[in-house]
N, C-alpha and C positions, 0 to 999 in steps of 0.2 A: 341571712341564713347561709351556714356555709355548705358548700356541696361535697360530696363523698365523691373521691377518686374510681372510676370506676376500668377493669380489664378492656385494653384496645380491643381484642379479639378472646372470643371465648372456642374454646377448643375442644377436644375430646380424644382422648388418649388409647390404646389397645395395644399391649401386647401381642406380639408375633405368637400363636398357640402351639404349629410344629415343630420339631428339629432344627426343620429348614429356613423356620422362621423367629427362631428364638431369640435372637439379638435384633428386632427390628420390631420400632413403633409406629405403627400406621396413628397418624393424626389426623381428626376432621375438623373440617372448620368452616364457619359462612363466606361462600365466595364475596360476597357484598360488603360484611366485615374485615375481610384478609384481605385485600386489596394489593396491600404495600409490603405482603410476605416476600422474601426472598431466601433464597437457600440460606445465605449466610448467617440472616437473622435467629432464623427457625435450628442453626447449628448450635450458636453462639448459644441460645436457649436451652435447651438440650444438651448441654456439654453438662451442665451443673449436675448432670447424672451420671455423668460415664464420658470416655472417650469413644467421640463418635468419629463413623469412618467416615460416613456419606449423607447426603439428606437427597432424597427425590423430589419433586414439586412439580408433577404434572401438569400439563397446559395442555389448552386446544389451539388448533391449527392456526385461531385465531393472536394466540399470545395470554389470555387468559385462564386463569386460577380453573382448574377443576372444584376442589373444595377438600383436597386432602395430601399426604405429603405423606414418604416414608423414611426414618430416620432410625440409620444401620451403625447400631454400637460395635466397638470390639470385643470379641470372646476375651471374658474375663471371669476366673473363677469365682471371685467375689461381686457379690451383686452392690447394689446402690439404690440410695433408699436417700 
């Protein structure tokens, strides 16, 4: 029996809804899943939609994953899809 490939980590996506927020994706994800997230990964990921400027990836004091990341495109008239 062969086995079906299945996503490392499964995620959840949101657009920024304000002005202020409008070029930035808040991502969620399971901390016990994302483990081995790191800025650059979650860039690298993310680029296939836009250029992006920055990614955030919150942590606690301890060095560990909160369970969510923000990920700040550049103002571009044209969107990306």
């Amino acid at each position: 029996m062969k086995r079906t490939q299945r996503p490392i980590c499964q995620v959840r996506v949101e657009w920024g809804e304000s002005n202020v927020y409008k070029h930035c994706v808040h991502v969620q994800f399971n901390v016990h899943e994302g483990t081995f997230l790191h800025e650059d990964l979650i860039k690298q990921h993310f680029a296939t939609y836009g250029p992006v400027i920055s990614v955030s990836l919150p942590r606690y004091d301890n060095h560990k994953l909160k369970g969510f990341a923000f990920v700040h495109y550049e103002d571009t008239p044209v969107g990306y899809s």
